[in-house]
C-alpha positions, 0 to 999 in steps of 0.5 A: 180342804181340811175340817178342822181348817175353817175352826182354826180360821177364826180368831181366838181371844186372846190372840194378835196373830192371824196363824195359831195351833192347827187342832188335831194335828197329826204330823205322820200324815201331814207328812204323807201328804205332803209326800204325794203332794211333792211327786204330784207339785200340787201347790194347793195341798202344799199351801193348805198344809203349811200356811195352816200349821204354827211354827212349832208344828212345822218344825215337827212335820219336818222331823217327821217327814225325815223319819217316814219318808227318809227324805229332806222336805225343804229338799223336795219343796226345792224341787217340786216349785219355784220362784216366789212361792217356792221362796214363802213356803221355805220362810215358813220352815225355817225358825222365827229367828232363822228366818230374821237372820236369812232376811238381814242377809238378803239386805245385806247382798248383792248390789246396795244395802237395804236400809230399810229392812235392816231398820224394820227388823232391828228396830221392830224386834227385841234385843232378845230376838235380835240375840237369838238371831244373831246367834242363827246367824253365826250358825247359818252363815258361818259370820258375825252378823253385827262385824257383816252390819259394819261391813255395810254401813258407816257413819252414825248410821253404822253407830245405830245400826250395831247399837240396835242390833245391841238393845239394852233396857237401861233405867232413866229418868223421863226428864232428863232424856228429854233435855238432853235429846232437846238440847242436842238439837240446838247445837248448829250441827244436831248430835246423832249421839244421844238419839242413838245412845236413849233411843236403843237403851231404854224400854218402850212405855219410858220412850214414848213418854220422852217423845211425847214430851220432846214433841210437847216442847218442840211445839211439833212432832219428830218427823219435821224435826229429824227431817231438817236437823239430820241428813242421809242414812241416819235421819232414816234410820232415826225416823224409822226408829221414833215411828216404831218406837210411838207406833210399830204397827203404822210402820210396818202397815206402811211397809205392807203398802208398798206391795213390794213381794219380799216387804209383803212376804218378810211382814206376813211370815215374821209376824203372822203368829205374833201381832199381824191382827195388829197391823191389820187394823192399822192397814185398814185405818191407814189406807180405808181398804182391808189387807186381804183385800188389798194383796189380791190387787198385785198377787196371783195364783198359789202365791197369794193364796198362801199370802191370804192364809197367812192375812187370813181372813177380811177385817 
């Protein structure tokens, strides 16, 4: 294994992710490497490498790879493994808001619409993030992908799914949300409109005052509430959206305990350089064991060495 591996192992201050800036990085013969490591499909080289760069440098050895070895690398990766680590090495090289793009597609084919991971990424993600991966979208897939979330949805759901993927950061006013949220419960048909209208144009700290006074007023917190008042897709999505809205990493801890391959991988891969320590601790609080240890329980072989790399170490 690489020296310079176990100095990039431990956490920096500073820093909420779990992958950082490999130090002494070298692209041409992290190419080279790699090139051998294909003829021979030896995985663990593979892993080592590409679980142990940041995006950016991935990007580059990509490049590089091209330039030296006259050859495409997610190409040769295709080739030379398959299945589940097959698919995390290939989320690792795309983009952070490729990658975003090619997991609403997932959710959005074959049979059934995955809820669930449309609500985690547009409810998780800026409105920034989310332009941008709209803007991979188009390019990827050649579709618009608020016209393609219509197309799967309906409803007030279709309603907060576009608003979402919309976000705003319009100013409001702490009191007045409040009562009109509290007051569009009252009806004998709670309105999904103003949930959907405050909750996706409004910046976090202003939300999460407004919930807490709603909660303050109600005498009880949302999830009950949300949970009598409203029924089918749009109760979820409006639980999903108040839980990332007071607490985004439960949320996404929660997803994690499912165990499920591509909750694990799409949680591991989107936020590893962002705020995994984060949910870390928060899957830690939650569940009393750690999330390195937990993922050793369903997964086997190269693939959970590379979900490791990418948890990195125990808490």
């Amino acid at each position: 294994m690489d020296p310079e591996y176990f100095k990039s192992h431990d956490m920096a201050w500073g820093t909420l992710g779990t992958v950082r800036p490999f130090p002494n990085f070298h692209p041409d013969r992290d190419a080279q490497e790699i090139e051998t490591a294909l003829g021979k499909k030896d995985a663990v080289t593979l892993v080592r490498i590409l679980t142990n760069r940041n995006n950016h440098q991935r990007q580059v050895i990509a490049q590089t790879y091209q330039e030296i070895i006259e050859k495409d690398l997610l190409t040769g990766v295709k080739k030379a493994l398959s299945g589940e680590l097959e698919n995390l090495l290939l989320a690792l090289m795309m983009k952070p808001m490729q990658h975003e793009a090619h997991r609403l597609r997932q959710a959005m084919e074959g049979l059934g619409t995955d809820e669930e991971t449309l609500l985690e990424i547009l409810c998780t993600r800026s409105g920034q993030q989310l332009r941008d991966a709209s803007t991979a979208y188009s390019e990827m897939y050649k579709k618009e992908l608020e016209k393609d979330l219509k197309g799967e949805t309906s409803g007030d759901f279709a309603k907060l799914i576009v608003a979402l993927l919309n976000k705003e950061n319009v100013a409001g006013c702490v009191q007045t949300d409040t009562e009109t949220l509290s007051a569009s419960l009252n009806g004998k048909k709670a309105e999904a409109g103003p949930w959907i209208n405050i909750l996706t144009s409004r910046n976090s700290g202003h939300l999460n005052n407004v919930l807490m006074r709603l909660e303050l007023e109600q005498g009880q917190t949302l999830e009950p509430i949300l949970e009598k008042r409203f029924s089918g897709d749009i109760r979820r999505g409006l639980k999903v959206l108040v839980q990332c809205i007071l607490n985004p990493y439960l949320y996404l801890a929660q997803r994690l305990e499912t165990m499920k391959p591509a909750v694990v991988q799409g949680i591991l891969v989107s936020h590893c350089e962002e705020d995994l320590l984060c949910v870390r601790v928060t899957y830690l609080q939650q569940t009393g064991t750690s999330l390195y240890t937990a993922l050793q329980k369903p997964f086997k072989g190269d693939y959970l060495q590379a979900l490791l790399a990418l948890c990195r170490s125990e808490d």
